[in-house]
N, C-alpha and C positions, 0 to 999 in steps of 0.2 A: 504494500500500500504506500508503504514512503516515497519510493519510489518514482509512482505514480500520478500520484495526488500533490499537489503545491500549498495548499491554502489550511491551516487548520479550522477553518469552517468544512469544504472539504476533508478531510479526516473523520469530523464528527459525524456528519451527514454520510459517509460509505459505513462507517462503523457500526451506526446506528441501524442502517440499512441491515448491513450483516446479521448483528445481534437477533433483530426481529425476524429476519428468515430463518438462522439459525433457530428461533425457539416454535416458530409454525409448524418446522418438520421435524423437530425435536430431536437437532444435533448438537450433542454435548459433546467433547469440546466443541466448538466452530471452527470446521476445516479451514487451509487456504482455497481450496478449490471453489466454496462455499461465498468466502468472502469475494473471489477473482468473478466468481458468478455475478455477483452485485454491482462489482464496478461498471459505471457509465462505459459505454462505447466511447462514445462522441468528446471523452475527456479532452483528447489534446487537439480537437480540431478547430478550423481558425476561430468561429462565432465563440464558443466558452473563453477562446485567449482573448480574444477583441474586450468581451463582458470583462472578465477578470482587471482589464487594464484600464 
């Protein structure tokens, strides 16, 4: 996710995402695969950089 994500609004908001998927289908721990599942497609494309900036 560090990686990935720039903004710690972003962080909280993928995390959050996670978590609450994580407990719908009732995976304890919360994979990476789970969390990678959550991340936005459209992160690094130009409209989110433009927003961001």
């Amino acid at each position: 996710m560090a990686a990935r994500l720039r903004t710690p609004l972003q962080v909280q908001r993928h995390l959050t995402l996670a978590l609450e998927a994580g407990y719908q289908i009732s995976e304890r721990p919360v994979t990476a695969e789970l969390v990678e599942s959550v991340l936005s497609r459209q992160l690094d494309d130009l409209e989110p950089t433009l927003t961001r900036y």
